[in-house]
mmCIF file of the C-alpha atoms, coordinates in Angstrom:
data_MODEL
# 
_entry.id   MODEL 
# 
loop_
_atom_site.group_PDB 
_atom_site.id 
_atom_site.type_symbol 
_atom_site.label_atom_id 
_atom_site.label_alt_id 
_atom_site.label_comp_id 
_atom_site.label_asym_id 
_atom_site.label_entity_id 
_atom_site.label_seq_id 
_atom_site.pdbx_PDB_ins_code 
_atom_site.Cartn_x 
_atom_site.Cartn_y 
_atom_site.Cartn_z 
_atom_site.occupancy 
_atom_site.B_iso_or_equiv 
_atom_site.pdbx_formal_charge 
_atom_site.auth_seq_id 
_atom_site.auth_comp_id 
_atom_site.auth_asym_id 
_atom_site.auth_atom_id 
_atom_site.pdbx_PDB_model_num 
ATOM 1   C CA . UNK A 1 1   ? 99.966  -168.765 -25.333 1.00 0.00 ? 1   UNK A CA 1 
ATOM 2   C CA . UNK A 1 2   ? 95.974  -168.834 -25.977 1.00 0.00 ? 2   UNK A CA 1 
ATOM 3   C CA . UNK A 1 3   ? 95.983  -172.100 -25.232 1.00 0.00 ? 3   UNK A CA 1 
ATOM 4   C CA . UNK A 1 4   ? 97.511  -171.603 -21.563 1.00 0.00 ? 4   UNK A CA 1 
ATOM 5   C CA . UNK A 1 5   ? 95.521  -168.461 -21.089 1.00 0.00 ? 5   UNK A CA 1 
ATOM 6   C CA . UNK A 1 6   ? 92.220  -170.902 -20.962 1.00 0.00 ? 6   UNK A CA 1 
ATOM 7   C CA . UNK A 1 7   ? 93.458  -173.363 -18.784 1.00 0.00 ? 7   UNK A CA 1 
ATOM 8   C CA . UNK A 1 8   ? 94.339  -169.699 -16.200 1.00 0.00 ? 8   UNK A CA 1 
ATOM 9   C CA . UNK A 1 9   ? 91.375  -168.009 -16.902 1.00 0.00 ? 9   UNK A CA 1 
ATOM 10  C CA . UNK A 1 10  ? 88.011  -170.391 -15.687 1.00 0.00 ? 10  UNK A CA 1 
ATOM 11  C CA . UNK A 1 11  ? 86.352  -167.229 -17.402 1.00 0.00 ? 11  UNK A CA 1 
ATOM 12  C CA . UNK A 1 12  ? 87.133  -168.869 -20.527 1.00 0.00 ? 12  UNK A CA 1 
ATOM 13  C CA . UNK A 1 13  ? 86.415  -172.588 -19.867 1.00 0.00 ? 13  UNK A CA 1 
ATOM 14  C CA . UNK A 1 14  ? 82.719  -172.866 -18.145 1.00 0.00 ? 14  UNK A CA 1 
ATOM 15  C CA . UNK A 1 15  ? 80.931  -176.137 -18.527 1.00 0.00 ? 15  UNK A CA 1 
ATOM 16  C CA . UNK A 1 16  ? 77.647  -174.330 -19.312 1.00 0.00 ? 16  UNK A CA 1 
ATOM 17  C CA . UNK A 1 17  ? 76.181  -171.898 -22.008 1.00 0.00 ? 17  UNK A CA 1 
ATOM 18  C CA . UNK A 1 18  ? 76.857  -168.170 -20.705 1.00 0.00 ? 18  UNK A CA 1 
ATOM 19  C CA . UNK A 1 19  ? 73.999  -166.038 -20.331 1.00 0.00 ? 19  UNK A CA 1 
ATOM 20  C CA . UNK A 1 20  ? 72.960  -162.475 -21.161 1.00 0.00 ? 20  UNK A CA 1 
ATOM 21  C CA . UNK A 1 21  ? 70.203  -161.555 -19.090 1.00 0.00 ? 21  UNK A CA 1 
ATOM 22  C CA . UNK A 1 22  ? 70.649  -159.420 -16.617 1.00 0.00 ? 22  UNK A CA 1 
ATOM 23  C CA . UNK A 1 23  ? 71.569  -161.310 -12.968 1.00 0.00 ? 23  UNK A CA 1 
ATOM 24  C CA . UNK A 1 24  ? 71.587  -159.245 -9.567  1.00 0.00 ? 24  UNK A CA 1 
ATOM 25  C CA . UNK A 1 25  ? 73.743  -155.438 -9.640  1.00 0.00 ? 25  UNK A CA 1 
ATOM 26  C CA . UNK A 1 26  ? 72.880  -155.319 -13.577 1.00 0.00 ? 26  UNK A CA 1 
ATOM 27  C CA . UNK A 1 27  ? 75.889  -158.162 -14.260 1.00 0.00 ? 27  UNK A CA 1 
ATOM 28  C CA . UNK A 1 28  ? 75.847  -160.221 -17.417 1.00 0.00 ? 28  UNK A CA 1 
ATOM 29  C CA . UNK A 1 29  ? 77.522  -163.511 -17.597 1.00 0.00 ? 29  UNK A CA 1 
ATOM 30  C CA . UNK A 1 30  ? 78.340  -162.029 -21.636 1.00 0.00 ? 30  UNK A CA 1 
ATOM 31  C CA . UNK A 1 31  ? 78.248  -158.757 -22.264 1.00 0.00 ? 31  UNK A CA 1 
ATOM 32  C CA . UNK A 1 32  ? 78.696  -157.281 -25.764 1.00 0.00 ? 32  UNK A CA 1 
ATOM 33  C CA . UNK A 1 33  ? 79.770  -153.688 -25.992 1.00 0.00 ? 33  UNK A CA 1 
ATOM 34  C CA . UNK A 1 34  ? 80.866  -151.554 -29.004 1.00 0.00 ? 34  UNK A CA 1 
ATOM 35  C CA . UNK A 1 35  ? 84.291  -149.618 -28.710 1.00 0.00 ? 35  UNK A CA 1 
ATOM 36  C CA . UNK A 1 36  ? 82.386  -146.880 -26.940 1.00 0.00 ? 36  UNK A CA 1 
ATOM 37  C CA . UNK A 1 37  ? 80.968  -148.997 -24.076 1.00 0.00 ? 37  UNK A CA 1 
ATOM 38  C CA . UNK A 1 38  ? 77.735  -148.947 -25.569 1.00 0.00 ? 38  UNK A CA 1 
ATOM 39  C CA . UNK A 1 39  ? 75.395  -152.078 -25.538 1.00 0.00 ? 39  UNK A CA 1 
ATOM 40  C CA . UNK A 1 40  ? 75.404  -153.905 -28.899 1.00 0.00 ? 40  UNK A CA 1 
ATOM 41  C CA . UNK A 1 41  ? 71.704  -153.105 -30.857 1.00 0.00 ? 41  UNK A CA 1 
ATOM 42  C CA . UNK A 1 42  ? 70.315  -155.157 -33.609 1.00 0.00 ? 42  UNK A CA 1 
ATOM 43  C CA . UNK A 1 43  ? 71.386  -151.829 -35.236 1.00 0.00 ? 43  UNK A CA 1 
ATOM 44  C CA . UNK A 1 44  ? 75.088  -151.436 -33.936 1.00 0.00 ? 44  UNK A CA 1 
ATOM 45  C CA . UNK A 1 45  ? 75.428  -155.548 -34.985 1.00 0.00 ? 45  UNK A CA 1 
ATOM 46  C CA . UNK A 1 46  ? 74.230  -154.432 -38.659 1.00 0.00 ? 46  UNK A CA 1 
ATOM 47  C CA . UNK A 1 47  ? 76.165  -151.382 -38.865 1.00 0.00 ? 47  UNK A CA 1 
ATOM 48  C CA . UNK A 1 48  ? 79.065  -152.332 -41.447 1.00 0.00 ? 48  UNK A CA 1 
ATOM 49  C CA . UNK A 1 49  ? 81.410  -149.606 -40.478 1.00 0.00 ? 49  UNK A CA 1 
ATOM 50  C CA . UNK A 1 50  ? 81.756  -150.572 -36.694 1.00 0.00 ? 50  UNK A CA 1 
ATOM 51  C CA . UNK A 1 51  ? 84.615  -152.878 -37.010 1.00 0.00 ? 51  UNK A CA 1 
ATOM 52  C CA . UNK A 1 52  ? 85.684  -153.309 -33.272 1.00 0.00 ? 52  UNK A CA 1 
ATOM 53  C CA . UNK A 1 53  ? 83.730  -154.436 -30.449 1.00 0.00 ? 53  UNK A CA 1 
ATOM 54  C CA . UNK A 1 54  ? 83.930  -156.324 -26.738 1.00 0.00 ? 54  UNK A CA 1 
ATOM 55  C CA . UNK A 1 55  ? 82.922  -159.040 -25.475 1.00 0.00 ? 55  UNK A CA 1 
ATOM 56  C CA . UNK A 1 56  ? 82.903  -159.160 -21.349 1.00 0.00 ? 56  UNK A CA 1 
ATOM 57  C CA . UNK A 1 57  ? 82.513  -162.794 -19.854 1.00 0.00 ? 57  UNK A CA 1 
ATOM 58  C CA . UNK A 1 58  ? 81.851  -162.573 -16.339 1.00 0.00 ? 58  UNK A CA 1 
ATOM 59  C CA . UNK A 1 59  ? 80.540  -166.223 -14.888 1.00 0.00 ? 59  UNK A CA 1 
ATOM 60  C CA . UNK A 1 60  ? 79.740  -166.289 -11.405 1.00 0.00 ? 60  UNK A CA 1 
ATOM 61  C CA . UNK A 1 61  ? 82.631  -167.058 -8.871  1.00 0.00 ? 61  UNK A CA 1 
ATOM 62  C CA . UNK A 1 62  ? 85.009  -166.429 -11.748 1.00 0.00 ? 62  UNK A CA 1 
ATOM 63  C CA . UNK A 1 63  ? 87.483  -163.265 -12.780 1.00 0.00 ? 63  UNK A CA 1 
ATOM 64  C CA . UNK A 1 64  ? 86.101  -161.187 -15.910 1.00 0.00 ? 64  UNK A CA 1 
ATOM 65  C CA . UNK A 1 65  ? 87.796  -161.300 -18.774 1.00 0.00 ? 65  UNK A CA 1 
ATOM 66  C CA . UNK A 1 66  ? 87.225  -158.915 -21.640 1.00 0.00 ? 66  UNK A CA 1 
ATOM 67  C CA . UNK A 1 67  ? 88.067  -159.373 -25.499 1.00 0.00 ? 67  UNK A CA 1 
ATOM 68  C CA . UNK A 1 68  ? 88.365  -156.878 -27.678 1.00 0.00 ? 68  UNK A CA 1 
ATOM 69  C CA . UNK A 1 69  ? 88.160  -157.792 -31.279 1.00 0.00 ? 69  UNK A CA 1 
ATOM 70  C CA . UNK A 1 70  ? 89.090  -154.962 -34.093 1.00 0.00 ? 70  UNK A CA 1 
ATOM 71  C CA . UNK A 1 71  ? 88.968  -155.862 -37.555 1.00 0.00 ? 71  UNK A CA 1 
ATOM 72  C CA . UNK A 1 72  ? 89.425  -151.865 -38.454 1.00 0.00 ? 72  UNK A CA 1 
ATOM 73  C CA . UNK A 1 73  ? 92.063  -150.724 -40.786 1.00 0.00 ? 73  UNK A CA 1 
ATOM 74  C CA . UNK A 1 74  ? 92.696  -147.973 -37.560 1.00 0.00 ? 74  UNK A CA 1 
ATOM 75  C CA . UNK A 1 75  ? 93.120  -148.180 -33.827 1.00 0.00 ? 75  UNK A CA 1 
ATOM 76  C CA . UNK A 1 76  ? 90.618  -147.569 -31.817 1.00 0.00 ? 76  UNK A CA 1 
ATOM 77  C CA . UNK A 1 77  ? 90.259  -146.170 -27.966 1.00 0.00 ? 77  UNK A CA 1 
ATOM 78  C CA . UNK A 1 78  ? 88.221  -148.683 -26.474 1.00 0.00 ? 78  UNK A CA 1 
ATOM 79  C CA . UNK A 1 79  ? 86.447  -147.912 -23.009 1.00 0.00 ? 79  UNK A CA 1 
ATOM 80  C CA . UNK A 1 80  ? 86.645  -150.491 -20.493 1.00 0.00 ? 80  UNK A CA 1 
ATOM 81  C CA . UNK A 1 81  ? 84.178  -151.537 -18.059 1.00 0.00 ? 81  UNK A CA 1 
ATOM 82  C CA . UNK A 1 82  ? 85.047  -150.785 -14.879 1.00 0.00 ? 82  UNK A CA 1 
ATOM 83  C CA . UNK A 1 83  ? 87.553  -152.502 -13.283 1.00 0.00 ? 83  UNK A CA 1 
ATOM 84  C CA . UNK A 1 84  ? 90.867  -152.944 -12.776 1.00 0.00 ? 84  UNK A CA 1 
ATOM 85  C CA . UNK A 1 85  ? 92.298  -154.505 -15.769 1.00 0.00 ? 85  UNK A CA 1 
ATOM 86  C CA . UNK A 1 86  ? 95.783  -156.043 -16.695 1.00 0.00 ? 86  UNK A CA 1 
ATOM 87  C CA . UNK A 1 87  ? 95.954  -156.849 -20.622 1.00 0.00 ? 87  UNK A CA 1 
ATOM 88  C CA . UNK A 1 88  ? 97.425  -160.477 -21.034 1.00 0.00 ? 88  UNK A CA 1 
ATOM 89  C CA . UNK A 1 89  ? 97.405  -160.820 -25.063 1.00 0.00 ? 89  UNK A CA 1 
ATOM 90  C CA . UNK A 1 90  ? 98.216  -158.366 -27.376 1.00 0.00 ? 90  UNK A CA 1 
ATOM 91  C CA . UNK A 1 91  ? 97.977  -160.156 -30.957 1.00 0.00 ? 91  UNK A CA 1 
ATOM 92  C CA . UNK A 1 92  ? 99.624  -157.111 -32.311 1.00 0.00 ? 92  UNK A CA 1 
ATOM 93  C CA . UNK A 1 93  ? 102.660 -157.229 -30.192 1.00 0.00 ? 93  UNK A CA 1 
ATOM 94  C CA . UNK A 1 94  ? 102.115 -161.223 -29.343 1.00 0.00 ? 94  UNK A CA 1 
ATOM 95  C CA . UNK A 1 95  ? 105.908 -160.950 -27.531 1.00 0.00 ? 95  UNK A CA 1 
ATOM 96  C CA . UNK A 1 96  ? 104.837 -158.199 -25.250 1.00 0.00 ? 96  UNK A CA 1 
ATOM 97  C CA . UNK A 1 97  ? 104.421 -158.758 -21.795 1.00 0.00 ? 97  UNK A CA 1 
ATOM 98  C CA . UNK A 1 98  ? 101.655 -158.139 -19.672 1.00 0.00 ? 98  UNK A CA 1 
ATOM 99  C CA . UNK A 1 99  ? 100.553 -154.947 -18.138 1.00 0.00 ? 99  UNK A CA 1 
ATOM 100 C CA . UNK A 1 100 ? 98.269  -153.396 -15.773 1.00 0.00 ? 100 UNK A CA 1 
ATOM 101 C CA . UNK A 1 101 ? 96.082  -150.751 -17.696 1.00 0.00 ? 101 UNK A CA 1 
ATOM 102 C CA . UNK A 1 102 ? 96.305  -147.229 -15.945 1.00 0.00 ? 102 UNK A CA 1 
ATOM 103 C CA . UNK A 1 103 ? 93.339  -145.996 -17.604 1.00 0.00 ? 103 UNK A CA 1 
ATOM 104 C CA . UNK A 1 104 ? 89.265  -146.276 -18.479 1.00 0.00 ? 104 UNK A CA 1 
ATOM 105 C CA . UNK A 1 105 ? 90.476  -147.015 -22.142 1.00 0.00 ? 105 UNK A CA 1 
ATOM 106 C CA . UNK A 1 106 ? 93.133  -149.100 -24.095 1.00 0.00 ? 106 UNK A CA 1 
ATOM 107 C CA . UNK A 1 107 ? 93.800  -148.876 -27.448 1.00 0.00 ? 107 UNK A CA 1 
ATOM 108 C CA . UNK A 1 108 ? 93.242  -151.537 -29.617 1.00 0.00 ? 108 UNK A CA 1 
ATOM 109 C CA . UNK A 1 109 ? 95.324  -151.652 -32.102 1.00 0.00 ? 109 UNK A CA 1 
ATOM 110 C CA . UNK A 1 110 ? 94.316  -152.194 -36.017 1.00 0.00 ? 110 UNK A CA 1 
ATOM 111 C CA . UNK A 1 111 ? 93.290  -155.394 -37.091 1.00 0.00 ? 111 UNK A CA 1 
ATOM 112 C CA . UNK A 1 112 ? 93.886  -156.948 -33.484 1.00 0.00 ? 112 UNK A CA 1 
ATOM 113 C CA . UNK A 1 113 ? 92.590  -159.137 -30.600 1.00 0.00 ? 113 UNK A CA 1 
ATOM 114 C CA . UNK A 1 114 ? 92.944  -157.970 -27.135 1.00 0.00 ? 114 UNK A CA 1 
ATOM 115 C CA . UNK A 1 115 ? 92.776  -160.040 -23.980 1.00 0.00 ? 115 UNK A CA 1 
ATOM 116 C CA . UNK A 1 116 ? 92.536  -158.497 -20.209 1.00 0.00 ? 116 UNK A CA 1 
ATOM 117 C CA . UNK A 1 117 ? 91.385  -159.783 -17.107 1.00 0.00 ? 117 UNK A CA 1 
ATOM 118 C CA . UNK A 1 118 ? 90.197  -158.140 -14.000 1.00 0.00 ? 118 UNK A CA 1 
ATOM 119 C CA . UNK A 1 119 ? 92.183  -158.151 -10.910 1.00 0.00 ? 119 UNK A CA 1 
# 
């Protein structure tokens, strides 16, 4: 299933190193947010108790994609850039099948890898 998301998704195959600086409209090509939508620190990447976090890839001329990664013990409400997103991969629930989310947050499951695109 990973596998055949990459191939769909050009999100998650560029030929080039992504960037993080900011381009035009405030849009990173990677974007790393905590659970909370807030921009990853030097502090927030240090801080042993956050244990889920985001990673946005938006190349240009490509879909978003968003990946949320939580190693927690707990679920956590994650806040999702804005958007409208449809979660593909559920690792928790890897038989489920895809759905548009309603809301500004989804919850991540414990210990579990999400994967939604825009659109």
């Amino acid at each position: 299933k990973l596998i055949a998301l990459r191939r769909r998704l050009p999100a998650l195959r560029q030929s080039h190193w992504l960037a993080d600086h900011a381009r035009a409209g405030d849009q990173r090509e990677v974007d790393w947010r905590d659970f909370a939508d807030h921009a990853m620190t030097p502090a927030r990447w240090h801080d042993h108790a956050r244990r889920c976090l985001a990673v946005k890839f938006s190349p240009e001329g490509c879909a978003a994609v968003v990946l949320i990664f939580n190693a927690d013990t707990r679920a956590h409400d994650c806040v999702l850039p804005a958007g409208r997103w449809r979660c593909l991969l559920d690792s928790s629930e890897p038989a489920a099948a895809q759905r548009v989310v309603e809301t500004a947050t989804i919850e991540a499951p414990a210990q579990s890898v999400l994967l939604l695109t825009d659109g």
